[in-house]
Each structure stands twice: as C-alpha cells, then as structure tokens.
C-alpha positions as a Python dict, from the first residue, in 0.01 Angstrom:
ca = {
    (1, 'X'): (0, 0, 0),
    (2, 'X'): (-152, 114, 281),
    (3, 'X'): (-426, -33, 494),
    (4, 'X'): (-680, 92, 799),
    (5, 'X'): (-852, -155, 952),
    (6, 'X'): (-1078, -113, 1215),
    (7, 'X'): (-1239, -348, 1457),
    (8, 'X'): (-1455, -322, 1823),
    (9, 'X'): (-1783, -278, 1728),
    (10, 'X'): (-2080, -446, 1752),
    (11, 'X'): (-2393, -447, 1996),
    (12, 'X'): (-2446, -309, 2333),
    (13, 'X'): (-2708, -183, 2554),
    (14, 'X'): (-2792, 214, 2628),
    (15, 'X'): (-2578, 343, 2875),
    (16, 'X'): (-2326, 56, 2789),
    (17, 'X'): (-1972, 78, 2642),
    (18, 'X'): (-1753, -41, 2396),
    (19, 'X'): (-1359, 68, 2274),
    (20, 'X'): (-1292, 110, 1846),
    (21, 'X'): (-950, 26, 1753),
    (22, 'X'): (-778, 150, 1455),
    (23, 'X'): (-474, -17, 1326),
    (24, 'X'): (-282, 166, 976),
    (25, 'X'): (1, -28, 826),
    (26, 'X'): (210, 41, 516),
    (27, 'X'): (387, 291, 368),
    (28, 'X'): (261, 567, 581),
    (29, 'X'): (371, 951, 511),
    (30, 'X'): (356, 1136, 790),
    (31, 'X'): (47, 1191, 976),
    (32, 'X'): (-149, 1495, 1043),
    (33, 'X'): (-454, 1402, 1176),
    (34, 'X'): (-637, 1142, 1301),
    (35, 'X'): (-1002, 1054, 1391),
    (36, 'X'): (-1333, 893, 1382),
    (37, 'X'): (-1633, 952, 1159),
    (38, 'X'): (-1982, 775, 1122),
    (39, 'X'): (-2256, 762, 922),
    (40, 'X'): (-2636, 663, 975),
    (41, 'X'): (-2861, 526, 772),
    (42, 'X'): (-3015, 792, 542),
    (43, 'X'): (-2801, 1026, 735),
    (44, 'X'): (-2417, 1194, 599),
    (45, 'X'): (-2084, 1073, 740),
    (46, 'X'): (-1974, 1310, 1032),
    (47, 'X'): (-1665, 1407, 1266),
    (48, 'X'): (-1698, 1193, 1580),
    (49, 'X'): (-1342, 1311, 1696),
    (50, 'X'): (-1021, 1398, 1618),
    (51, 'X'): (-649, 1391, 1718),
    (52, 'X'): (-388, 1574, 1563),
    (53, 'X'): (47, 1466, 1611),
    (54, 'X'): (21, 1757, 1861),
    (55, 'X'): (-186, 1578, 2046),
    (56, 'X'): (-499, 1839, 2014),
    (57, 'X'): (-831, 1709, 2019),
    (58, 'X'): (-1182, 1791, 1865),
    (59, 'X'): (-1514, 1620, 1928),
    (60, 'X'): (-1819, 1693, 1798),
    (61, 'X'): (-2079, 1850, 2065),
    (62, 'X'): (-2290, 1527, 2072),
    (63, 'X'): (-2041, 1271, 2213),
    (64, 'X'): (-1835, 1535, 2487),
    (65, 'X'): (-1788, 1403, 2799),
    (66, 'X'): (-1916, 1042, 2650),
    (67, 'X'): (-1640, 932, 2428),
    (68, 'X'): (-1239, 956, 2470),
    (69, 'X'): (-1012, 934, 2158),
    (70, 'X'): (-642, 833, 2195),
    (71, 'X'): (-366, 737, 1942),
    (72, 'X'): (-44, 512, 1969),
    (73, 'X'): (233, 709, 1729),
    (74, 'X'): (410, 431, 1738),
    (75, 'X'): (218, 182, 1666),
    (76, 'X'): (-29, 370, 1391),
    (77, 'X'): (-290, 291, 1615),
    (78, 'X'): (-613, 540, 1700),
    (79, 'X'): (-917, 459, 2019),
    (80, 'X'): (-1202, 545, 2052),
    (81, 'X'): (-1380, 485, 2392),
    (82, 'X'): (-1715, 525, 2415),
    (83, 'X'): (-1920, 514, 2680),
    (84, 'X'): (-2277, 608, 2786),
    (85, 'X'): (-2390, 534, 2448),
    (86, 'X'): (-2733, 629, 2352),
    (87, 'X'): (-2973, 447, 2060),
    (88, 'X'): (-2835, 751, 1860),
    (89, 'X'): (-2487, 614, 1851),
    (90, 'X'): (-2585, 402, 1610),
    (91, 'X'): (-2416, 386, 1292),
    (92, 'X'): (-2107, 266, 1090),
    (93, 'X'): (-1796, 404, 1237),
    (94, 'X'): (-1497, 526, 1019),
    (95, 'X'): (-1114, 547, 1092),
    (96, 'X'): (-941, 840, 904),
    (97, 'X'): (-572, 908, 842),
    (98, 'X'): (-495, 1264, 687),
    (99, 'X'): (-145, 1222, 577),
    (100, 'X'): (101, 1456, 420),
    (101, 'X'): (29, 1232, 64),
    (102, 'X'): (-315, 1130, 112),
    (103, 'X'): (-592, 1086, 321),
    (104, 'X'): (-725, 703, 395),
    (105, 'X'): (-1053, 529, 515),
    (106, 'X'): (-1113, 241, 665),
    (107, 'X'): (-1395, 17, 551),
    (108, 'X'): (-1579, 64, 895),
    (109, 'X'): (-1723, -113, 1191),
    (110, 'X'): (-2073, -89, 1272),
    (111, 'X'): (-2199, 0, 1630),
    (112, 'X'): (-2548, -62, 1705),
    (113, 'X'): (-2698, 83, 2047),
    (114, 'X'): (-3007, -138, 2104),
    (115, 'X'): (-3208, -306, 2422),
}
C-alpha cells in the first residue's frame, strides 16, 4: 500500500513564507513525475509545479520566481518552498506521484495567506 502524506502548511502573512513537505512510502514503482497541485474554493485543482527523475522542472506562470520545488530520490520525499506568498496562495495544496503503475494523491495541506 502506498501512502503520500503531506504536511507544512498552515497560516502566514503576505509576503511571508512557508516550506510543504511530501513524504511517499510503500511499494513504490518507479517514479516519473512529481509535483504540487492546489485547489481553491469554488475554483479547479491546478499544477503548482513539477519535477520529473531528470530533474526538469515546470511551474505554473503565477508562482515563478516565488516558489522552489525540490525532491529527495532517496528518500521519496518532494518541497515545495514558497515564498512571497500573496492572499491568492490560498488554497489546499496536493502532493502527486505519477508512477510507472499508478498515479497517487495525497489528502492535502491547506495554506491560508491572511493578515
């Protein structure tokens, strides 16, 4: 069985930061891709960023230059650093795993962005 569980969020301040961790344990095929997605309320779940076994990385145009992703092979483990987040950050944040078998989901970690 395999699990993804995330942890990190929580609130912060505009212009503050904060670091997602991703931890993925089990009976893991081999990895692809891995990344971040959120959703807010009334809104649908989107790419936040990517990383790939290469090492190649995709963000989406809102959070370049803000946010970093990084991943430990070793360890099954995926960052996300985020900094200079904006009110619009807000949302539930979602680890992904694309495997060779199957893709997982965590169950999420919210961020809110609020003075």
């Amino acid at each position: 069985q395999v699990q993804v569980v995330e942890s990190g969020g929580g609130l912060v301040q505009p212009g503050g930061s904060l670091r997602l961790s991703c931890a993925a344990s089990g009976s893991i095929r081999r990895i692809y891709t891995m990344g971040w997605y959120r959703q807010a309320p009334g809104k649908q779940r989107e790419l936040v960023a990517g990383i790939t076994s290469g090492g190649q990385l995709n963000y989406a145009d809102s959070v370049k230059g803000r946010f970093t992703i990084s991943r430990d092979n070793a360890k099954i483990t995926l960052y996300l650093q985020m900094n200079s987040l904006k009110p619009e950050d807000t949302a539930v944040y979602y680890c992904y795993l694309h495997t060779a078998t199957l893709d997982y989901w965590g169950q999420g970690t919210q961020v809110t962005v609020s003075s």
